[in-house]
N, C-alpha and C positions, 0 to 999 in steps of 0.2 A: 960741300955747301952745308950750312949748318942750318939750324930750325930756330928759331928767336921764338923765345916764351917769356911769361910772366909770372911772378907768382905773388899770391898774399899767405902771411902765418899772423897771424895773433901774437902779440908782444904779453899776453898774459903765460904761453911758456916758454921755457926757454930756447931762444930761438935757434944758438947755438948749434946745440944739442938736438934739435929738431934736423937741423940741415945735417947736421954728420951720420946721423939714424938713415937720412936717405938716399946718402950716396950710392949706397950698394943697389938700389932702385933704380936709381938716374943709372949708371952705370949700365945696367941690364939692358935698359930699353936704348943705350945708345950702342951697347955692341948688339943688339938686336936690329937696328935701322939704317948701323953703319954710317951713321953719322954722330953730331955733337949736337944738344939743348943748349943754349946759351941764353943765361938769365939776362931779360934787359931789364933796363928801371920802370916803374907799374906806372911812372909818367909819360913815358913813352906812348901808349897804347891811343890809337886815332885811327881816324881812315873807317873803309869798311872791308879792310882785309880779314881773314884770318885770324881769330887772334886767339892762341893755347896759354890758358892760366892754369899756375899748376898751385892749385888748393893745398899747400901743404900742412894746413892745421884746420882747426876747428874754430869760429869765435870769429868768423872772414868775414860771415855775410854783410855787413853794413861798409865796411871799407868797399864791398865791390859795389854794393849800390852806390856807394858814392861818386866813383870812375864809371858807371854805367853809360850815365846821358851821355859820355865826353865821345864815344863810340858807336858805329852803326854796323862795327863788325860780328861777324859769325863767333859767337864763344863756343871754347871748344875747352873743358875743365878735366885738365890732368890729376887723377886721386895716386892717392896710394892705398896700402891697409891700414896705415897708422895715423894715430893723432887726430880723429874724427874727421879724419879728408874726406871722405866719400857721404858722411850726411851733411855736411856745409854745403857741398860741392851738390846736393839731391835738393837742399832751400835754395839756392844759388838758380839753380836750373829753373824751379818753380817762378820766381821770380823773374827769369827771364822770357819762358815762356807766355805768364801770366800778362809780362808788358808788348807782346805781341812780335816778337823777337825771335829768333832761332839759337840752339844751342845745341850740347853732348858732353855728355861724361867718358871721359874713358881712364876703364877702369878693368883690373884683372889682372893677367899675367905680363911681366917686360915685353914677351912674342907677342900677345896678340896686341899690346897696346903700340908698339911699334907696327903692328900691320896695318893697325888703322891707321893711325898718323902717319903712314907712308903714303895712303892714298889720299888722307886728305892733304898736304901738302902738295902733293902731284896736281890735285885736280884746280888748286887753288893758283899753284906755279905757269898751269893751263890759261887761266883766265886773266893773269897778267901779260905772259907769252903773246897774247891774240890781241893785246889793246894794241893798235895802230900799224898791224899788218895789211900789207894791201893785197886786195882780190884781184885778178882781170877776169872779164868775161870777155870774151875774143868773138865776135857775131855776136849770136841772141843764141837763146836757148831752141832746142829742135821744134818744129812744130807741132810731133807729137808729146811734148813733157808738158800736155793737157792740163797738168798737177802740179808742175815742178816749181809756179812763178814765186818768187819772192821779192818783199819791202827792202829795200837797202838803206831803208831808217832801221827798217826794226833789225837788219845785220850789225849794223852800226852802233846801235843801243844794246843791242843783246851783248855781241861779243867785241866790241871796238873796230871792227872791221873796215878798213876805206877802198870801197868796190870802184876799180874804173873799167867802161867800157870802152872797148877796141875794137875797130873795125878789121872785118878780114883782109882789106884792102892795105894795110898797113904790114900784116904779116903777110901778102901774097910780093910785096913789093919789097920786104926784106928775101924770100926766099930766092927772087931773079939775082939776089948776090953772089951765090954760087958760096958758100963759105966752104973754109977748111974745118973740115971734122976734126973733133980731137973727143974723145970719151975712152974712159978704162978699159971699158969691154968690147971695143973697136975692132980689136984681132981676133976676136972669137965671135964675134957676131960676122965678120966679114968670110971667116970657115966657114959658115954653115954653107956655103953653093946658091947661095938665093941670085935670083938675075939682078947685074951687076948692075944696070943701067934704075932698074926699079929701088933696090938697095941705095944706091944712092943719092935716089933723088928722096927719098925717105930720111936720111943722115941728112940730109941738106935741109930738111923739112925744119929735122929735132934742133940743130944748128942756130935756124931762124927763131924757131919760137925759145930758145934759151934768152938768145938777143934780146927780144922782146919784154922777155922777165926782167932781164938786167937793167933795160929802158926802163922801165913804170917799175922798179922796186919788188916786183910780184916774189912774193910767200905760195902765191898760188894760183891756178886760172884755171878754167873752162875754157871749150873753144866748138864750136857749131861745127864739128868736121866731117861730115857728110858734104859739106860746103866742099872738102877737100877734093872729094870723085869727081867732079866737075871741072873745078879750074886747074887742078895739078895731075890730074889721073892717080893720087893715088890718097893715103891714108897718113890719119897723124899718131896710129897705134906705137909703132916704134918707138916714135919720139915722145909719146906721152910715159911709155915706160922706161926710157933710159932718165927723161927728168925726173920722174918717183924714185927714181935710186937712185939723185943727185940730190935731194933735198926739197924739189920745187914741186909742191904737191899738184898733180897735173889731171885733170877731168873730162871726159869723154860727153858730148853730144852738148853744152854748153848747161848741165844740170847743176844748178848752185847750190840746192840742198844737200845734194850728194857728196860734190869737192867740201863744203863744211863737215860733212860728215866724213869724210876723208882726213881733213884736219884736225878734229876733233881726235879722234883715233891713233892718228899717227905721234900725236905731241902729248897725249897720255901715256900709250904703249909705248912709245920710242919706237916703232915700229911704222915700215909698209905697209899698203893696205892694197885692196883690188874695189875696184867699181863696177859690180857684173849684175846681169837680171837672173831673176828665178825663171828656169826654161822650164824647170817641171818640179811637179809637187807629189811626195807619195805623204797622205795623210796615217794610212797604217804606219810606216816605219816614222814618220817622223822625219822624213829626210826628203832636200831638195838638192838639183842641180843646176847649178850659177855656171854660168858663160859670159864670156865679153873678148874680144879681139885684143887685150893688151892684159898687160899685170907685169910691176916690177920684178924683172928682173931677179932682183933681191930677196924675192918672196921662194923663188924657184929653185928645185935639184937638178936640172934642166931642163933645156926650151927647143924648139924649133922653128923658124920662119914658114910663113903659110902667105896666103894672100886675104882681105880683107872676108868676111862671112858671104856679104848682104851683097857684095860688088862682084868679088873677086877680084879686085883691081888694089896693086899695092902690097904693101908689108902689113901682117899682122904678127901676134906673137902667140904661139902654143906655146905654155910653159906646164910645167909639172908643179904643182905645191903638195911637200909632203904631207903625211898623213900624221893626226896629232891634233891638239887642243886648238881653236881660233875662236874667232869673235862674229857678229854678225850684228851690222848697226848700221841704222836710220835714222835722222834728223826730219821731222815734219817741215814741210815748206813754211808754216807759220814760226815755224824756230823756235816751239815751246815746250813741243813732243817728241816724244825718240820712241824707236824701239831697239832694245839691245835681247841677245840672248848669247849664252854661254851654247859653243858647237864644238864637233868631232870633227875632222876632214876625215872621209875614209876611201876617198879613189879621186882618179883624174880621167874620165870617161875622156872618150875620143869619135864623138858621133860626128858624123859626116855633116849634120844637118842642124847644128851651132855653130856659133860661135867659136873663136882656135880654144883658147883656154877654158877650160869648162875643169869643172869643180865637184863633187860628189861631197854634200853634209848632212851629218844628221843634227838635228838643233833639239838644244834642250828642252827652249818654250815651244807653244801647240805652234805647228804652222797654221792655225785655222787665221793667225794674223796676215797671212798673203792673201788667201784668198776671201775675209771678212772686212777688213781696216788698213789695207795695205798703205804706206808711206810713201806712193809715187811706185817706179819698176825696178831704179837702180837700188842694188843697195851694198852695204862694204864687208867685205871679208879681211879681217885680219887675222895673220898667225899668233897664238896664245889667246886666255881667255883674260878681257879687258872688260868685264862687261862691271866689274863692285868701280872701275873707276869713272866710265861712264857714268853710271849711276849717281856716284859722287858728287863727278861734276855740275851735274844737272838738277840734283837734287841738296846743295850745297845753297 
């Protein structure tokens, strides 16, 4: 995929000779990003995407105010060292700001300027990604997500989102279908020895709710499944982790801030994520441990079947996630706030008295956030550290 930019020089030098001075710069920052710049025409520029102008001269500022009003995009002003790119590109900015506008320079070396522009392209690729993806919410959300409710205008207006809600009655009455199973990791989940008859009314579960995705289009759902212990005697842990390592971002206890935060994460990083609570907090080390009964698959160096925490009834998932850099991110129920921090994973604790998958991290930022302004209970664990594109995205 390639990166569409723009550019202005000054016709007082020669322009020529300006662009061949800067090939060897384009060049750098394109095998730096492992991709291609490709100039369009400076009429092109509309919308309120993104928009990368690369200031290649000095003598620009009046030609961009003059394309200014035509755009309500984010400027983003590629310099280089020469040809007084970098103080046109410094009046350019003032100017923008000044009109109450947002903007950036970037400026320095081909690596870091391709570091930035890889994440802001990412995070802006995000926000196109999410316009007219559909949510389900399967039931309601649990009765104790006290904190969790959300507008599904302001989903809708924030990230394009078209939320529908599903009664459980729709997926209880796909489930009496009895489907045939079919998933990759079919025959290795079927080794582990789990009872058969629980096993696969579990697969029969994950089965339905695919269906259901496939019905209403869903990118992604929640689902109130504690509802589950009642009408089916068991859980929809399994099935929420075999569809996280299908593609179909899948959410425990029907928490809508969470699955966005889920989404959010997963289509920055390219990456799986987990939906687990803080079960404890050490303020001296700096480190907390997360549990939840499910986590892709994907995330894991192996797993083991268990039965549900809170019931015992059902399939859960103990999985292992190695040890190594992740993420750790929250979306505020008003969908305006986040909290993100850069983590370690450094064990996978195996306490009787959680959750199957439990987590051991030490986080960069204070945990005085859990226990001061916390963002709800859930919150996401992703492998690698994602938190500059987070930030990006939100702050973009």
């Amino acid at each position: 995929m390639s990166i569409k930019i723009f550019s202005l020089i000054s016709e007082v030098h020669d322009c020529a000779a300006i662009n061949e001075s800067l090939k060897p710069f384009i060049n750098g920052i394109e095998l730096a990003l492992k991709d291609k710049l490709i100039e369009a025409p400076i009429e092109e520029i509309a919308g309120d995407a993104l928009c990368i102008i690369f200031v290649k001269s000095g003598g620009v500022e009046d030609k961009f105010k003059k394309l200014f009003s035509r755009s309500n995009a984010r400027f983003v002003l590629l310099t280089s060292h020469m040809h007084n790119s970098l103080p046109a590109a410094m009046e350019i900015l003032s100017y923008v700001n000044a009109s109450g506008k947002r903007g950036e320079i970037l400026h320095g070396t081909a690596s870091q300027i391709a570091k930035r522009l890889s994440v802001m392209v990412k995070a802006d690729a995000a926000k196109r990604i999410f316009k007219n993806k559909n949510i389900g919410i399967i039931g309601k959300p649990s009765d104790w997500l006290i904190a969790s409710d959300i507008s599904y205008r302001a989903a809708e207006e924030r990230f394009g989102f078209k939320i529908a809600d599903i009664s459980m009655t729709e997926v209880l009455a796909e489930y009496k279908k009895k489907h045939e199973v079919k998933n990759e990791r079919l025959a290795e989940i079927l080794k582990k020895g789990y009872c058969e008859k629980t096993l696969n009314d579990s697969l029969n579960l994950y089965e339905s709710l695919k269906a259901i995705a496939a019905r209403y289009q869903l990118s992604a759902f929640t689902i109130r499944c504690f509802d589950l212990l009642g009408s089916i005697k068991n859980t929809g842990c399994l099935a929420l982790a075999l569809l996280n390592g299908e593609g179909i971002t899948a959410g425990c206890e029907g928490d809508v801030p969470a699955l966005i935060s889920m989404m959010i994460v997963n289509e920055l990083g390219g990456v799986k994520s987990f939906m687990a609570n803080p079960s404890s907090i050490d303020s001296e080390k700096n480190t907390a441990v997360f549990a939840h009964c499910t986590v892709p698959l994907e995330m894991t160096d192996g797993f083991e079947l268990d039965s549900h925490f809170e019931s015992r009834l059902g399939v859960a998932v103990s999985g292992n996630i190695p040890r190594g850099g992740a993420t750790i991110f929250k979306i505020s129920n008003s969908l305006e706030r986040y909290w993100v921090s850069p983590a370690e994973i450094l064990s996978n604790p195996k306490r009787e008295n959680l959750c199957r998958t439990q987590v051991e991290i030490k986080i960069t930022k204070g945990v005085d956030y859990f226990l001061k302004r916390p963002f709800g209970n859930h919150h996401i664990i992703a492998v690698g550290d994602h938190s500059e594109l987070i930030d990006e995205f939100f702050g973009a």
